[in-house]
N, CA, C and O atoms as a GROMACS GRO file, in nm:
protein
  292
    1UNK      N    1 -14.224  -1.751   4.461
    1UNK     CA    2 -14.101  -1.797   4.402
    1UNK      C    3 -14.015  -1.676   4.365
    1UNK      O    4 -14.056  -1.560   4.357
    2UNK      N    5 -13.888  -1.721   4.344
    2UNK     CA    6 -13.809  -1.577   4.376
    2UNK      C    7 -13.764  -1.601   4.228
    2UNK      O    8 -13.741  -1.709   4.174
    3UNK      N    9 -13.754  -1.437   4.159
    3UNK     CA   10 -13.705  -1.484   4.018
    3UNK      C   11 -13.527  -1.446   4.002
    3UNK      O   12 -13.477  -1.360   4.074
    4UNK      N   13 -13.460  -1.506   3.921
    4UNK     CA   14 -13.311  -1.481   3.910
    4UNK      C   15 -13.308  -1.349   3.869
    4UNK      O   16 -13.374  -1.282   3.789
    5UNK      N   17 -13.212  -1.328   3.946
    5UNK     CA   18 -13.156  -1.167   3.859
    5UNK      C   19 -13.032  -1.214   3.816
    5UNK      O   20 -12.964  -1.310   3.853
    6UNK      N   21 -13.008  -1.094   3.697
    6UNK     CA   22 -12.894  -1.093   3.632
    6UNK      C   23 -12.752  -1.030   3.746
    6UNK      O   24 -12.739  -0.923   3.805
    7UNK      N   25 -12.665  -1.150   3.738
    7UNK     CA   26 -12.559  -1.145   3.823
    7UNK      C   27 -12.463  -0.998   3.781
    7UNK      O   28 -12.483  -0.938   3.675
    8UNK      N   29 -12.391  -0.969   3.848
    8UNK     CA   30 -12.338  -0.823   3.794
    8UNK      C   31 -12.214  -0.803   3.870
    8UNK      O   32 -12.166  -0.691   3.886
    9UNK      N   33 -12.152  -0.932   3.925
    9UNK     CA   34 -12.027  -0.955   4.003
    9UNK      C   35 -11.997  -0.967   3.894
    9UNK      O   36 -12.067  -0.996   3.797
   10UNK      N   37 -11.813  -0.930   3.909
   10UNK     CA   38 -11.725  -0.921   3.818
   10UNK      C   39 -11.696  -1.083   3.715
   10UNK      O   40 -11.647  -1.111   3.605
   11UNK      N   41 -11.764  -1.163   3.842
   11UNK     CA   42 -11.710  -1.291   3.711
   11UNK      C   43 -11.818  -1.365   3.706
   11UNK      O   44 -11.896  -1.336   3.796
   12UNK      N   45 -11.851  -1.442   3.642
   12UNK     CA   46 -11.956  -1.520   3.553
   12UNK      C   47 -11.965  -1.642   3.532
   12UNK      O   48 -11.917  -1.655   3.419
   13UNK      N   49 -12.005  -1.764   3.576
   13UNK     CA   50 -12.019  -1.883   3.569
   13UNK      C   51 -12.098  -1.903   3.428
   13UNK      O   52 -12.117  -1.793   3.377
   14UNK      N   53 -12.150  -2.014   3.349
   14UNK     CA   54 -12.191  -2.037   3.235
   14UNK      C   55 -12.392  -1.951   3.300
   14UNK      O   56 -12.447  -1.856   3.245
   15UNK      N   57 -12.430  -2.004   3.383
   15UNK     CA   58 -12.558  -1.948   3.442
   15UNK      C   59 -12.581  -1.861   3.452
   15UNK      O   60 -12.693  -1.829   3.411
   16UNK      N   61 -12.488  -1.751   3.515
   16UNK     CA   62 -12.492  -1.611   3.523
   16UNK      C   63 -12.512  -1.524   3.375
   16UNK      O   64 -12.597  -1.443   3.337
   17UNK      N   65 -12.394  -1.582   3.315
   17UNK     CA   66 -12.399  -1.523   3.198
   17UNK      C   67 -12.531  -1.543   3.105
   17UNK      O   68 -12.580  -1.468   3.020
   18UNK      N   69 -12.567  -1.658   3.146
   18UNK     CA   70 -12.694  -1.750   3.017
   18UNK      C   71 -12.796  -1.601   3.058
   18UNK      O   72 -12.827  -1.529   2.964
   19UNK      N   73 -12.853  -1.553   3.231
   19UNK     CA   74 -12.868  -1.503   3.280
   19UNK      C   75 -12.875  -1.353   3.198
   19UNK      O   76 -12.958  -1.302   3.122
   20UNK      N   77 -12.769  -1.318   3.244
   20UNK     CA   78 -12.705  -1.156   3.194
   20UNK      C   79 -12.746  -1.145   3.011
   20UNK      O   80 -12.814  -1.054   2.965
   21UNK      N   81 -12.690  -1.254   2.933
   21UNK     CA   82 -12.727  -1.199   2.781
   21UNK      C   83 -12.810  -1.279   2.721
   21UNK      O   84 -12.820  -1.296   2.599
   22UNK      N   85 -12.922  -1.370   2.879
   22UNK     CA   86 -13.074  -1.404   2.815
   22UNK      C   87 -12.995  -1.491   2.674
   22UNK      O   88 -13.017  -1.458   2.558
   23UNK      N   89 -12.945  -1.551   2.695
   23UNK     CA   90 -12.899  -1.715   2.604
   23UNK      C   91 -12.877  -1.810   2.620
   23UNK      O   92 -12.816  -1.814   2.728
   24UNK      N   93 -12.891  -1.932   2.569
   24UNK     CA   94 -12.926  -2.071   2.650
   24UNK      C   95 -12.785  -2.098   2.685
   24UNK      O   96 -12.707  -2.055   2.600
   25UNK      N   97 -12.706  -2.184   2.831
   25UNK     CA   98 -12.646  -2.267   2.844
   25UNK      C   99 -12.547  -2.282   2.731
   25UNK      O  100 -12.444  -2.218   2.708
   26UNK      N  101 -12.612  -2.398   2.654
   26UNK     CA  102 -12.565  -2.486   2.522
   26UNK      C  103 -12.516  -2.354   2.359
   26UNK      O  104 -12.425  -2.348   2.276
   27UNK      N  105 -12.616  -2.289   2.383
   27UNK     CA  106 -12.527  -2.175   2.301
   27UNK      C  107 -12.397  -2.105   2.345
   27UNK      O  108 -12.304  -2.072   2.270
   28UNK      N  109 -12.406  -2.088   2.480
   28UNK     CA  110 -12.289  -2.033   2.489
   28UNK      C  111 -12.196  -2.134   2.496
   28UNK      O  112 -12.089  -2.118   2.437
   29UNK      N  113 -12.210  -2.206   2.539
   29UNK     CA  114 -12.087  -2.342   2.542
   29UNK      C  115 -12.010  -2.365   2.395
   29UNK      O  116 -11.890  -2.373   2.369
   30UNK      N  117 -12.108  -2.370   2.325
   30UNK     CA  118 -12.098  -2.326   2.191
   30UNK      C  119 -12.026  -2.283   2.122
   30UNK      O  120 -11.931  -2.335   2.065
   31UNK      N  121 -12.087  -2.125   2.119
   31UNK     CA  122 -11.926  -2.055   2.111
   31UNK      C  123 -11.836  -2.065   2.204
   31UNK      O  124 -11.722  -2.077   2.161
   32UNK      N  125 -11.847  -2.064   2.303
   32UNK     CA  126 -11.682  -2.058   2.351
   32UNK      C  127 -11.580  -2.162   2.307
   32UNK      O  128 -11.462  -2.129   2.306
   33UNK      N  129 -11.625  -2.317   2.260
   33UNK     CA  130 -11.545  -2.369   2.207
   33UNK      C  131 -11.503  -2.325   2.082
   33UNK      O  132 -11.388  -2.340   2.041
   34UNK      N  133 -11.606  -2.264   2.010
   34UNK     CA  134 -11.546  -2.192   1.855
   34UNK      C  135 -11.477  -2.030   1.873
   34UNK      O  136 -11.458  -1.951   1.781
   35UNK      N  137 -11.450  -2.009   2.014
   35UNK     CA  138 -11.380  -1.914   2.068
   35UNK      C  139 -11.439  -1.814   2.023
   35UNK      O  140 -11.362  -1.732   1.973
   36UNK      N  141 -11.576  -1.779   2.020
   36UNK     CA  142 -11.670  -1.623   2.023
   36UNK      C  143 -11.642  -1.548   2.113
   36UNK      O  144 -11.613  -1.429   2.097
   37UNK      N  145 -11.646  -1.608   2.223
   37UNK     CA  146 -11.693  -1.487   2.372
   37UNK      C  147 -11.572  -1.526   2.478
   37UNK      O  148 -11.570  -1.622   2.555
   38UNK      N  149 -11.518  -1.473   2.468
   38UNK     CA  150 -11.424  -1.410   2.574
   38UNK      C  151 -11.427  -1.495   2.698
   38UNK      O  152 -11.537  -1.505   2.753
   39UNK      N  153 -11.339  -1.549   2.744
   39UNK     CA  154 -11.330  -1.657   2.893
   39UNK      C  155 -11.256  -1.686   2.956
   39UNK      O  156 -11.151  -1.725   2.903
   40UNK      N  157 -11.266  -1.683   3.104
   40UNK     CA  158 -11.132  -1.721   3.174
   40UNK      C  159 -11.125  -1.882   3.212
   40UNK      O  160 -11.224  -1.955   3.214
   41UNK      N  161 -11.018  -1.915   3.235
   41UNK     CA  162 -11.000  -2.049   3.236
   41UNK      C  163 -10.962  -2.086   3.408
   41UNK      O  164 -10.870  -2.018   3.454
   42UNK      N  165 -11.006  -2.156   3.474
   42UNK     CA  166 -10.973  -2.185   3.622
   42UNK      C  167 -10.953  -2.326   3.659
   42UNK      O  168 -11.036  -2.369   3.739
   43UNK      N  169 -10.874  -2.396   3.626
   43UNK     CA  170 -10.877  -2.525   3.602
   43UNK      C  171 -10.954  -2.607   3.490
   43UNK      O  172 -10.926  -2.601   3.370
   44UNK      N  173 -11.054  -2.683   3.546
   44UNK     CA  174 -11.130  -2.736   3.442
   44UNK      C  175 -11.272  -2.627   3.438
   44UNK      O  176 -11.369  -2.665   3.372
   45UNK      N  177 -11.279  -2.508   3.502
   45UNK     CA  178 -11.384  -2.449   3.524
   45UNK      C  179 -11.368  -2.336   3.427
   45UNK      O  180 -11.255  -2.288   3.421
   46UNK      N  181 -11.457  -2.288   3.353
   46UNK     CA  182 -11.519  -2.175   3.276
   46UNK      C  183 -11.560  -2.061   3.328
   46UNK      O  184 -11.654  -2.095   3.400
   47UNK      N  185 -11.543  -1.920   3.339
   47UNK     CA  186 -11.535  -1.804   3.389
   47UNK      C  187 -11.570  -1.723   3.303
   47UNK      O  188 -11.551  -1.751   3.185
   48UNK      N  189 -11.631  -1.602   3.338
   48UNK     CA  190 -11.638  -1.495   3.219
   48UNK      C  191 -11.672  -1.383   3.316
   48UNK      O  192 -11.763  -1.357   3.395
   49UNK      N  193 -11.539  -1.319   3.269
   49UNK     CA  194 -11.519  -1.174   3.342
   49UNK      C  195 -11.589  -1.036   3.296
   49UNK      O  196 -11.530  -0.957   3.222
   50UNK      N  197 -11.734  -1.007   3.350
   50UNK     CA  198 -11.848  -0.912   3.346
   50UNK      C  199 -11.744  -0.733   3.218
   50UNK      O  200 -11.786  -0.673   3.119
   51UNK      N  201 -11.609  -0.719   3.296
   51UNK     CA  202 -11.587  -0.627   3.222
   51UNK      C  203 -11.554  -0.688   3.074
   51UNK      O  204 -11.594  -0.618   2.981
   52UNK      N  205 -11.493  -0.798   3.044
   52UNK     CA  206 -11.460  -0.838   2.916
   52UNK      C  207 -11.563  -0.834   2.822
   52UNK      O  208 -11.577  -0.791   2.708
   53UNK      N  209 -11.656  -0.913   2.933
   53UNK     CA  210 -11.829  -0.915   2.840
   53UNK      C  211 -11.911  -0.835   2.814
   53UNK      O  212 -12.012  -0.853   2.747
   54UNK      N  213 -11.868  -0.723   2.872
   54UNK     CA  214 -11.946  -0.610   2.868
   54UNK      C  215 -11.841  -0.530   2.693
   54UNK      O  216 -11.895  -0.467   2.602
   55UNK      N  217 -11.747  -0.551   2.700
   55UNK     CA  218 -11.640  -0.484   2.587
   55UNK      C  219 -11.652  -0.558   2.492
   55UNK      O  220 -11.651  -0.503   2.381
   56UNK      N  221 -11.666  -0.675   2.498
   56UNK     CA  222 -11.673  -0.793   2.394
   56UNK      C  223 -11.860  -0.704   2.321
   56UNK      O  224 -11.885  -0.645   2.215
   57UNK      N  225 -11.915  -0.725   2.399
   57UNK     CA  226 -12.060  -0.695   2.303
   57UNK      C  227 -12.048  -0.591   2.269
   57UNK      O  228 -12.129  -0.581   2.176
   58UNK      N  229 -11.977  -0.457   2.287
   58UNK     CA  230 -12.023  -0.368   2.264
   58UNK      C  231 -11.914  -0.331   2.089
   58UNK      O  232 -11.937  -0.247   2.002
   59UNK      N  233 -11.809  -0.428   2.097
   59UNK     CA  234 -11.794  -0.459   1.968
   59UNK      C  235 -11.842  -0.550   1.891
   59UNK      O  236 -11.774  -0.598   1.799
   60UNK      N  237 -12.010  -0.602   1.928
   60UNK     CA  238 -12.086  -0.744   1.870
   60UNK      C  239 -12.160  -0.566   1.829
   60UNK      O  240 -12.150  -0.587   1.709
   61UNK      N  241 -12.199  -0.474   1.832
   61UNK     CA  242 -12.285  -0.401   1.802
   61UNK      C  243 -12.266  -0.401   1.638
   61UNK      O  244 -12.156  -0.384   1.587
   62UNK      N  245 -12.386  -0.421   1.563
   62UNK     CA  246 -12.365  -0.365   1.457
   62UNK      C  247 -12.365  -0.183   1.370
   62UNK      O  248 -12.319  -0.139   1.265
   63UNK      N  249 -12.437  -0.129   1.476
   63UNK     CA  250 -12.448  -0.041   1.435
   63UNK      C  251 -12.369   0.057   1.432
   63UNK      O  252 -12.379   0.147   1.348
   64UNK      N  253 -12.287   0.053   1.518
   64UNK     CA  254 -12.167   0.130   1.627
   64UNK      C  255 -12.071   0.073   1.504
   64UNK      O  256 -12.000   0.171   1.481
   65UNK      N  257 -12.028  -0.033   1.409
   65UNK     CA  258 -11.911  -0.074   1.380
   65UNK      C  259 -11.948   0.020   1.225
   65UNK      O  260 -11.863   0.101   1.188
   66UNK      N  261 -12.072   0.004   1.144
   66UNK     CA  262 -12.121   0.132   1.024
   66UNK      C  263 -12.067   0.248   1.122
   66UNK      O  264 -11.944   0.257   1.130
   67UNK      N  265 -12.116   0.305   1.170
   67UNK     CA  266 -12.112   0.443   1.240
   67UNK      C  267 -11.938   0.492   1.233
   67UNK      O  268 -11.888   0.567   1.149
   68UNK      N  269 -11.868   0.424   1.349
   68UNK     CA  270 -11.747   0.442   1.327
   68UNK      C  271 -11.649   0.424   1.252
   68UNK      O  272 -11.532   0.452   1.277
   69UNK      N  273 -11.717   0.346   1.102
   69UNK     CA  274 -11.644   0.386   0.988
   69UNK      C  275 -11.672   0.453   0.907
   69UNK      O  276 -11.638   0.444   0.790
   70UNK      N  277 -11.752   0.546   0.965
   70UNK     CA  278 -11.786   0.656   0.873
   70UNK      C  279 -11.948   0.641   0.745
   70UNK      O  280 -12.006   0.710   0.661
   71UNK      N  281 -11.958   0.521   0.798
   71UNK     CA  282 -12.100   0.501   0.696
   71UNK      C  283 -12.240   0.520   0.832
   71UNK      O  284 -12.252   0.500   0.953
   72UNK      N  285 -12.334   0.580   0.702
   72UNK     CA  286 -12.465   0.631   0.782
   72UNK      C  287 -12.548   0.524   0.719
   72UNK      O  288 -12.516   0.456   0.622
   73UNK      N  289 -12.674   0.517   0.796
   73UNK     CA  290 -12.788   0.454   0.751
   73UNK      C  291 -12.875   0.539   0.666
   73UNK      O  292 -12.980   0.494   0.620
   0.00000   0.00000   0.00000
């Protein structure tokens, strides 16, 4: 049996992504209606563009957001 890899094309169906940041489906659906994570819209279809998501988490970091205001651990 062949196992999924994490997709790494520029855009992202709800699977890919569940995929890529290892989270269920239904969570991400989730937020995106409470507008967390970043999404493109294609009709009635849901998208998520790999560079957004990649920028979007890296301001989900907590540690990076202490750091660059000047506080240490």
């Amino acid at each position: 049996m062949k196992m999924l890899e994490p997709q790494t094309d520029e855009v992202m169906d709800y699977r890919g992504l569940s995929v890529y940041l290892k989270l269920a489906q239904g969570t991400l659906r989730h937020r995106v209606m409470r507008g967390e994570i970043p999404y493109i819209k294609i009709g009635r279809s849901v998208r998520f563009g790999k560079k957004q998501i990649d920028r979007w988490l890296e301001g989900q970091a907590i540690g990076l957001r202490k750091k660059e205001a000047g506080h240490t651990e």
